[in-house]
C-alpha positions as CSV (number, residue, x, y, z in Angstrom):
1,X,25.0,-70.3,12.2
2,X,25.4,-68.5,9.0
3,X,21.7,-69.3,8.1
4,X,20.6,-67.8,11.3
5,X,22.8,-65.0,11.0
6,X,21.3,-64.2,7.6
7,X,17.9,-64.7,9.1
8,X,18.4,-61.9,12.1
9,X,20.3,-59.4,9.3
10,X,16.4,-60.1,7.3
11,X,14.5,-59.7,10.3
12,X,16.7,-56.5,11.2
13,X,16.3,-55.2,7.5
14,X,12.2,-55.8,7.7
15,X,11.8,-54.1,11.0
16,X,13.4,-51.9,9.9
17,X,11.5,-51.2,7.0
18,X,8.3,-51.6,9.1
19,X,9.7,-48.7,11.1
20,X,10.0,-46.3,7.9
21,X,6.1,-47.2,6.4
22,X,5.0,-46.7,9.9
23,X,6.2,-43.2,9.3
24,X,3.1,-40.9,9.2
25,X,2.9,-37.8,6.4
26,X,0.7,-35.3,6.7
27,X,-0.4,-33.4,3.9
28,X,-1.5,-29.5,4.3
29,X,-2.4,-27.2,1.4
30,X,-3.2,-23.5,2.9
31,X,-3.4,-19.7,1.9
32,X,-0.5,-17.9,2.3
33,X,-2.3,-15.8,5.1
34,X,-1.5,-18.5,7.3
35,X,1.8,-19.6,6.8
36,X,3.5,-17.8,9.8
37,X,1.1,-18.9,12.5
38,X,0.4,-22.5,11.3
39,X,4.1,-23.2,10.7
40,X,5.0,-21.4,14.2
41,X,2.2,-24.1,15.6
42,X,3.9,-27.3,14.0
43,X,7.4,-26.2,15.3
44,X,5.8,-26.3,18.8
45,X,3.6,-29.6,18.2
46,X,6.7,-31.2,17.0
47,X,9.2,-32.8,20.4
48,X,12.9,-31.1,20.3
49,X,15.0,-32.7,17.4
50,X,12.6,-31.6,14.4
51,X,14.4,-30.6,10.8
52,X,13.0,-29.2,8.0
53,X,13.7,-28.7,4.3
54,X,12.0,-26.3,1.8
55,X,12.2,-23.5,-0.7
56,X,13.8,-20.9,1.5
57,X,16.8,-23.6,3.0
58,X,16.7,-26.0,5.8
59,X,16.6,-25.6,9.3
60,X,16.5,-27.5,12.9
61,X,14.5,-27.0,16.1
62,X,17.7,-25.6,17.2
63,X,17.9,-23.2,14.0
64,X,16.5,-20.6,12.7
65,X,12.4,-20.7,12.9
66,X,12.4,-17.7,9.9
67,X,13.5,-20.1,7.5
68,X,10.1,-22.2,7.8
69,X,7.9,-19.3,8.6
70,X,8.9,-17.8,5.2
71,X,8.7,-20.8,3.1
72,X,5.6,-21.1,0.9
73,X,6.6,-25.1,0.9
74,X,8.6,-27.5,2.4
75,X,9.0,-30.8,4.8
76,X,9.0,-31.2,8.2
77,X,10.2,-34.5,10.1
78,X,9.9,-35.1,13.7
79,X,8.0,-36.7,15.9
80,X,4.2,-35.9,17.7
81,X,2.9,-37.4,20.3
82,X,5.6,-40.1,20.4
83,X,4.7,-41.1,16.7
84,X,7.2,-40.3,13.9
85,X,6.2,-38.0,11.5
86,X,6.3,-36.4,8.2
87,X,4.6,-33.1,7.9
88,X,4.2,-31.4,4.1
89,X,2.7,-28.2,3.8
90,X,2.5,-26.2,0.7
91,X,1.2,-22.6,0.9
92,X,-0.6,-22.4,-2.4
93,X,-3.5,-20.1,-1.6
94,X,-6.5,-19.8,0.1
95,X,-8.3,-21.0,-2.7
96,X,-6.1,-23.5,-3.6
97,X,-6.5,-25.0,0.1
98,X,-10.5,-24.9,-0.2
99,X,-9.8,-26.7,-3.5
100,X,-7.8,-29.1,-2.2
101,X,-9.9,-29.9,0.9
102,X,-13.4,-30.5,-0.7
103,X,-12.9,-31.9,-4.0
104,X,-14.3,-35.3,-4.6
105,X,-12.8,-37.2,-5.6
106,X,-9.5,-35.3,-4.3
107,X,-7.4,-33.7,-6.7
108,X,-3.6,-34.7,-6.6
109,X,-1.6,-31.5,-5.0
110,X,2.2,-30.8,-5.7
111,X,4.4,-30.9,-3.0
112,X,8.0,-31.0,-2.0
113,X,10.3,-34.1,-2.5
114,X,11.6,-33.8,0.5
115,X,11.1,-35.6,4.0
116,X,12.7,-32.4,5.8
117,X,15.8,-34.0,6.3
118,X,18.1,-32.6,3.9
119,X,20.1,-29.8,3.5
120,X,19.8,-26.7,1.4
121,X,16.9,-25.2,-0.3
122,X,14.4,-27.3,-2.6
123,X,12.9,-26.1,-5.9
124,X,9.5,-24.9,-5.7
125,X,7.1,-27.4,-6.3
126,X,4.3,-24.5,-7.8
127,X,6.6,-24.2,-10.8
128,X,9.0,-27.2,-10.3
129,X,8.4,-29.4,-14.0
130,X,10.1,-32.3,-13.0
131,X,7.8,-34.9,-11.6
132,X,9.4,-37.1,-9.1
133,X,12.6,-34.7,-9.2
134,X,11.4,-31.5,-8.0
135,X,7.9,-32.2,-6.9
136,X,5.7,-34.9,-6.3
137,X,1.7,-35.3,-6.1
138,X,-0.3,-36.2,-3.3
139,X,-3.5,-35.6,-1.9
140,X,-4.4,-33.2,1.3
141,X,-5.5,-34.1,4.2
142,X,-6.8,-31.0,5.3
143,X,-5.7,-27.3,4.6
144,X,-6.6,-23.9,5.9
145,X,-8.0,-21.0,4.1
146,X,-8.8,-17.3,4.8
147,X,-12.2,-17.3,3.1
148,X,-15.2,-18.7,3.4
149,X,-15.6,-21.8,1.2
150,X,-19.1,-20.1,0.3
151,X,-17.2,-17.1,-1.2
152,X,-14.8,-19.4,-3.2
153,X,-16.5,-21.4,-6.8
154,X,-15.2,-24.7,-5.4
155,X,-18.4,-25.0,-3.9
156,X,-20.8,-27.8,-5.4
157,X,-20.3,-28.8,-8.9
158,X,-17.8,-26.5,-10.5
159,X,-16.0,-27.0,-14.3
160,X,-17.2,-30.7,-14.1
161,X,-16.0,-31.0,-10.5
162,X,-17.4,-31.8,-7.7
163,X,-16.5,-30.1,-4.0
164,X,-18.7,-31.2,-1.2
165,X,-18.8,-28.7,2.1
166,X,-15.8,-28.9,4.2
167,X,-15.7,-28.4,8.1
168,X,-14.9,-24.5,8.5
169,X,-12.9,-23.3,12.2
170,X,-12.2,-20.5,13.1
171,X,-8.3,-19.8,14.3
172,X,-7.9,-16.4,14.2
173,X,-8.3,-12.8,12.3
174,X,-5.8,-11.8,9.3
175,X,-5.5,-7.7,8.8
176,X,-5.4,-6.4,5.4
177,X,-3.6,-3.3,4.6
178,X,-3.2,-1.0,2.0
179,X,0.8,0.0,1.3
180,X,2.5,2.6,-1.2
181,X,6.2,2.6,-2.3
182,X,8.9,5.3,-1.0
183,X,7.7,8.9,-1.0
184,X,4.3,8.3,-2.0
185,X,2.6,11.6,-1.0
186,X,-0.6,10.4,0.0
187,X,-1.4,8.9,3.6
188,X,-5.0,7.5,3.3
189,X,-7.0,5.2,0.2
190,X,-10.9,5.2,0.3
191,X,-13.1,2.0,-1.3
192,X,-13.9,4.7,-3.9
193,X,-10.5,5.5,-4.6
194,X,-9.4,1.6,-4.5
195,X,-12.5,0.6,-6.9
196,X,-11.0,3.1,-9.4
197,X,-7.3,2.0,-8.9
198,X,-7.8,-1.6,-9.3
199,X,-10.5,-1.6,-12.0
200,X,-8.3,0.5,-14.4
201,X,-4.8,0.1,-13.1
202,X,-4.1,3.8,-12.8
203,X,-4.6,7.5,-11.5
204,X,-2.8,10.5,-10.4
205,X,-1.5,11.0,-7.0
206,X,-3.2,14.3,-6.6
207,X,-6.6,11.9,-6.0
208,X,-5.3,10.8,-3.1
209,X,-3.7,13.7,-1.5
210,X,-6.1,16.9,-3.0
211,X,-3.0,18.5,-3.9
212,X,-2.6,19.7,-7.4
213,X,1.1,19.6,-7.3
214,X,0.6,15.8,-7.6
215,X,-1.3,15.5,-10.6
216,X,1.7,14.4,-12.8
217,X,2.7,12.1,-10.3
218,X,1.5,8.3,-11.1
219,X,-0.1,5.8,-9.2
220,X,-0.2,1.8,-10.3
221,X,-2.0,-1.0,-8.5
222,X,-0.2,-4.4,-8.2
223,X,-1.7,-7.3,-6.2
224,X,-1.8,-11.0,-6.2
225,X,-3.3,-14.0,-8.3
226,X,-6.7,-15.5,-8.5
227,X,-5.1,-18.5,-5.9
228,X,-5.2,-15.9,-3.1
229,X,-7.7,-15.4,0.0
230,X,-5.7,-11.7,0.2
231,X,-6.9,-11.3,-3.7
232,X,-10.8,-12.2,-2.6
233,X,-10.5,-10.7,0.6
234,X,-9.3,-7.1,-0.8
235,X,-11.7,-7.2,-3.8
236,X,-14.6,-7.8,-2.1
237,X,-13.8,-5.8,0.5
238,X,-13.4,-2.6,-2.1
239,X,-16.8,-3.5,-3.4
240,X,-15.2,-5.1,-6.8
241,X,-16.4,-8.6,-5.9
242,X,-14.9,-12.4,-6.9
243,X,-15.8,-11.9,-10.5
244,X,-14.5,-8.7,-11.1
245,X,-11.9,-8.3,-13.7
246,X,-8.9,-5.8,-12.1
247,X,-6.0,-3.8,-14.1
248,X,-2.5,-5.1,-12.5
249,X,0.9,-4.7,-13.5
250,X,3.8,-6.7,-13.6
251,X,7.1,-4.9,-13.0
252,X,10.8,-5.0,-14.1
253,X,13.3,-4.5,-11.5
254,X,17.3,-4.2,-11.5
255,X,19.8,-3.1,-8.5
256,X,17.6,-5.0,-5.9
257,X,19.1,-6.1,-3.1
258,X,18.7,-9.3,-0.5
259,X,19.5,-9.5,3.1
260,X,18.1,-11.9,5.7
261,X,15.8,-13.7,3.1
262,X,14.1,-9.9,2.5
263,X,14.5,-8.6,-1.2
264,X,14.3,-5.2,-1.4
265,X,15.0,-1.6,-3.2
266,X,16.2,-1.1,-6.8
267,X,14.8,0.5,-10.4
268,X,11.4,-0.3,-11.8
269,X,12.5,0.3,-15.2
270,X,9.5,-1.0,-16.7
271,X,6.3,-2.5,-16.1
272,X,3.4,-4.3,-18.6
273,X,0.1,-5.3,-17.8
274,X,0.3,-8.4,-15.9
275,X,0.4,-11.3,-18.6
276,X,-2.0,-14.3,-19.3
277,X,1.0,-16.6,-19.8
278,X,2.8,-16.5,-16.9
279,X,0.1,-15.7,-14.5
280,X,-0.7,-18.7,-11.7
281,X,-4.2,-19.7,-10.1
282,X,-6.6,-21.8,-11.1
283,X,-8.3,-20.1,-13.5
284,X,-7.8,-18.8,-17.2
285,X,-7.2,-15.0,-16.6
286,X,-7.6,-12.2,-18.8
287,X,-4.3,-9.8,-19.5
288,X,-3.5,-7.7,-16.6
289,X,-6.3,-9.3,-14.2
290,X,-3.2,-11.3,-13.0
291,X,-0.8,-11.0,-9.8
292,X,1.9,-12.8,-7.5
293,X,1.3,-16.1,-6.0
294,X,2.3,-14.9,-2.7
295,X,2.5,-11.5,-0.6
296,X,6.2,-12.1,0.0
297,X,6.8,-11.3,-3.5
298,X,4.1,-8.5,-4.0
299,X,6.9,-6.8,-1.4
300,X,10.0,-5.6,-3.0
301,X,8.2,-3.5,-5.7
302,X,6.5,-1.2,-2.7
303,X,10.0,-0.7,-1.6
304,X,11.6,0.3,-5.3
305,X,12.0,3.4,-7.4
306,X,9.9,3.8,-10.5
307,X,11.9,4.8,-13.3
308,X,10.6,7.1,-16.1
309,X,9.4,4.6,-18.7
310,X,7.3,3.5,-15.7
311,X,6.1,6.0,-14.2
312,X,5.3,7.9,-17.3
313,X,3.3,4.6,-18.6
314,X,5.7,3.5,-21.7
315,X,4.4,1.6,-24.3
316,X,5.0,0.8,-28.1
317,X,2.0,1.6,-30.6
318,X,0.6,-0.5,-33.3
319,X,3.1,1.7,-35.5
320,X,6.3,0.2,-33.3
321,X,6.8,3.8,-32.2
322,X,6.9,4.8,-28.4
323,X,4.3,6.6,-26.9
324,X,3.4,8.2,-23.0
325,X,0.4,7.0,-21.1
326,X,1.2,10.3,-18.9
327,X,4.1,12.2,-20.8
328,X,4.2,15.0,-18.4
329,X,5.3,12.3,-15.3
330,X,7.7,13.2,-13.4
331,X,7.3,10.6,-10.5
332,X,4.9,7.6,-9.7
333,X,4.5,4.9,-6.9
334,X,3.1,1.1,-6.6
335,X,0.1,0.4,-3.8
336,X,-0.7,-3.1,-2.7
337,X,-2.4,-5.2,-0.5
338,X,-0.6,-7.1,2.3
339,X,-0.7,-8.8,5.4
340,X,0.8,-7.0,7.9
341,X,2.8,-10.5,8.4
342,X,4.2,-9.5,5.0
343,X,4.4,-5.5,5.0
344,X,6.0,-4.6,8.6
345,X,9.5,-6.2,7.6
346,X,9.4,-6.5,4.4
347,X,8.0,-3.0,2.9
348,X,8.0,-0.6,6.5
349,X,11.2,-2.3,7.6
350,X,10.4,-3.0,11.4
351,X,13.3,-5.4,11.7
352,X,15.9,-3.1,10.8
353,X,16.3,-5.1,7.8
354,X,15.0,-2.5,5.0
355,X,16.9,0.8,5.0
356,X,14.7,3.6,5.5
357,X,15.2,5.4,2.2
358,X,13.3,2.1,0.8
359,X,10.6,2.1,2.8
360,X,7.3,1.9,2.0
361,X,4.6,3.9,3.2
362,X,1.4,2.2,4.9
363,X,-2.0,3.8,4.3
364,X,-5.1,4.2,6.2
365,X,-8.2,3.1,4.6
366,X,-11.5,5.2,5.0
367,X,-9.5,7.3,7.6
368,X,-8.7,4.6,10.0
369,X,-5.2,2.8,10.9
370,X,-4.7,-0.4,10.7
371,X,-4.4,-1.4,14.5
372,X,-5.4,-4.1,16.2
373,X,-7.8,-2.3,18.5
374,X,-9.0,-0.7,15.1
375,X,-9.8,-4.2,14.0
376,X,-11.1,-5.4,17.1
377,X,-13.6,-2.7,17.7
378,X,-14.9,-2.5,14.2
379,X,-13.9,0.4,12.9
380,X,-11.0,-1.2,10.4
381,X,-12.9,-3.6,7.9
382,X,-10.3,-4.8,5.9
383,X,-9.8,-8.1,7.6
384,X,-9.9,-11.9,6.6
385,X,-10.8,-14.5,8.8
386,X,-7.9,-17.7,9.1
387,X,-9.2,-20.9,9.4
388,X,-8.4,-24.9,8.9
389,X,-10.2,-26.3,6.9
390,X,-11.4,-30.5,7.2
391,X,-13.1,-33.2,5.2
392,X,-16.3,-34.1,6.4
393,X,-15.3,-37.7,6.7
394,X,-12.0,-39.3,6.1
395,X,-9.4,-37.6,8.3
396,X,-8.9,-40.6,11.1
397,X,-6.6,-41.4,13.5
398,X,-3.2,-39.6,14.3
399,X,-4.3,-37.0,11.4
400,X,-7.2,-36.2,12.7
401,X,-5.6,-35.9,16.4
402,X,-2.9,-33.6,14.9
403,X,-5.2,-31.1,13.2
404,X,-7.2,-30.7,16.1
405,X,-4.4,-30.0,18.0
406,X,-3.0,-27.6,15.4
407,X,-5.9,-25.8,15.5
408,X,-6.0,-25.5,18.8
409,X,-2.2,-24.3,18.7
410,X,-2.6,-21.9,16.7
411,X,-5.9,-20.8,17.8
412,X,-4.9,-20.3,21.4
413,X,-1.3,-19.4,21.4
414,X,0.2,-18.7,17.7
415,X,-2.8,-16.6,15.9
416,X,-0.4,-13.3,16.2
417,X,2.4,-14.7,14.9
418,X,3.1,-13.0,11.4
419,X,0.5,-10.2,12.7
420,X,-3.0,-11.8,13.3
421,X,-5.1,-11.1,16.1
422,X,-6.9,-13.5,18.6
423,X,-11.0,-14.3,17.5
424,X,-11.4,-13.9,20.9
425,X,-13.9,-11.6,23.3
426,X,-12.2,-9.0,22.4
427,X,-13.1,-8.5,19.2
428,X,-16.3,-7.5,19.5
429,X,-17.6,-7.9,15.5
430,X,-17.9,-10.0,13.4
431,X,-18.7,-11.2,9.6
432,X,-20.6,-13.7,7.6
433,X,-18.8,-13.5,4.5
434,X,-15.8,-12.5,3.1
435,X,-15.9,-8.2,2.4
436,X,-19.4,-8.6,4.1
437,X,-21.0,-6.0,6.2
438,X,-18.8,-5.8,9.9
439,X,-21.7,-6.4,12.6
440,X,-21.9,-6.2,16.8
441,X,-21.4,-9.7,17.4
């Protein structure tokens, strides 16, 4: 009796082992453009009783769905389509999902620990150092992107490495707009006007508004790093290109404040040129051609105060004494680039969460609003198109049925979430490449 009862407690202990391999993961590496919508979509895919754990906490399907639509990686457990499941996404950049996607052979990805079943926040695996501990590597199964793999370099035989074509779809249409910190004067920025910004870093306010009274007020471009679709899709759209090196700063900021997961406010009370050593992406960037690996964090400085060593450009001269890039200052403002996924909550404050007095101010570009009617009729062009990316061959099975249907999830139902727009027949343009010319479908 004892044998057999030690046979059954094996048997148990291999089923249930069985059970656990038979656990499907799902590996996603995507652009930050599409976090909102494609985590929305997996909440919905996923049957009632889902968890997930990642940088920003952990949450249930009975929780709070911000906490996944705002992480940039995480873990999601649950089951789909009857099969349990283990769904890891990791919102490195559009690039970065392209990368991942089409290299061959495929290039190990960091990713959460996590299964999505613990509690708490997780470090982030981008800049986690401890293998095994704080990140782990795997390869994608497939990833989305908002640019065109033919826009990207991983495209054919790049540094030594070789990325074959991927399968490109179509989910939906990301905005881009063009934001300014509290009490910038101006209303509107042209493509001349952003060319000059971003390829030097600086000019006076009175540019943008035709008012003298501005000209010693300053004006400083920030923007995000070489990983981001936004980066590519803003750049080219301004006429500066993929190549292009850009002026960006990286500021200092004390007194901010964080509610609901939203950082925002405080003192700029300095800012340098954006710096080679602590600047992400996949490439080796020159000083100040840097930015932020996410939009989320390009935020808080369009809702702070520039201070007068920044404003006035401070800096220390080869004779360690301090000298004024604009002396005469008396005021100056940040303008970025954002989804409007990012900017309506986090800089304009349409939850209620920002107070007003940090607001920042959103800008029309050439004259025109960003609206979706704007968008859909072709007379906004600052837009990225948000699609999944797929190996040609190799995605089989329950993977392969779960991107499809997450394409279709988010394609149909959950492209507005985070503030896309439908690719649908009412949009009546339509481009071939990213910051290509808009044409009549």
């Amino acid at each position: 009796m004892k044998l057999l009862k030690t046979l059954a407690i094996g048997a148990l202990a291999l089923a249930s082992a069985g059970a656990v391999s038979a656990q499907t993961v799902v590996r996603i590496v995507a652009s930050n453009g599409d976090r909102t919508a494609t985590q929305t979509a997996i909440s919905k895919l996923l049957a009632p009783g889902w968890t997930y754990q990642g940088i920003n906490g952990n949450t249930s399907s009975s929780g709070d769905l911000a906490i996944a639509t705002g992480s940039n990686a995480g873990a999601w457990n649950g089951t789909y389509a009857g099969n349990p499941v283990i769904i890891k996404a990791t919102y490195a950049g559009a690039l970065a999902g392209i990368a991942a996607v089409s290299s061959n052979p495929k290039i190990d990805q960091r990713f959460v620990v996590s299964n999505g079943t613990g509690t708490g926040s997780v470090p982030n695996p981008l800049t986690a150092t401890n293998l095994g501990v704080d990140y782990e590597l795997g390869k994608a199964d497939f990833g989305f992107s908002t640019n065109f793999q033919s826009t990207s370099p991983f495209n054919g035989l790049f540094q030594g490495v070789q990325y074959d074509a991927v399968i490109e779809e179509i989910v939906g249409i990301s905005p881009l707009g063009f934001y300014a910190s509290p009490g910038f004067p101006g209303t509107n920025i042209t493509t001349q006007l952003a060319q000059q910004l971003y390829k030097s870093g600086r000019l006076t306010a009175d540019l943008f508004t035709g008012n003298v009274a501005d000209a010693n007020k300053t004006v400083w471009a920030i923007g995000r790093n070489t990983d981001a679709g936004q980066r590519f899709g803003a750049y080219t759209e301004i006429g500066l290109g993929t190549q292009s090196q850009v002026t960006t700063w990286l500021p200092s900021i004390t007194g901010q404040t964080t509610t609901s997961g939203i950082t925002y406010g405080g003192t700029v009370n300095s800012h340098q040129l954006w710096p080679v050593a602590t600047q992400p992406g996949t490439f080796a960037v020159p000083l100040g051609s840097g930015g932020y690996n996410s939009g989320a964090n390009v935020a808080p400085p369009l809702t702070a105060t520039l201070g007068p060593s920044a404003y006035k450009g401070e800096y220390v001269d080869d004779d360690d004494q301090t000298q004024y890039l604009y002396p005469n200052a008396t005021a100056g403002y940040y303008i970025g680039y954002l989804t409007p996924g990012d900017a309506n909550n986090r800089v304009l404050g349409n939850n209620g969460v920002v107070p007003e007095a940090n607001r920042g101010v959103a800008l029309t570009y050439n004259g025109v609003a960003l609206t979706n009617e704007n968008v859909r009729s072709g007379r906004y062009t600052a837009w990225l198109y948000n699609r999944i990316l797929k190996p040609q061959s190799g995605l089989t099975g329950l993977k392969l049925t779960f991107a499809d249907a997450l394409r279709d999830q988010i394609k149909n139902v959950d492209a507005p979430a985070g503030g896309g727009i439908f690719d649908d027949a009412s949009v009546l343009v339509k481009r071939y490449t990213d910051g290509g010319f808009v044409v009549k479908k």
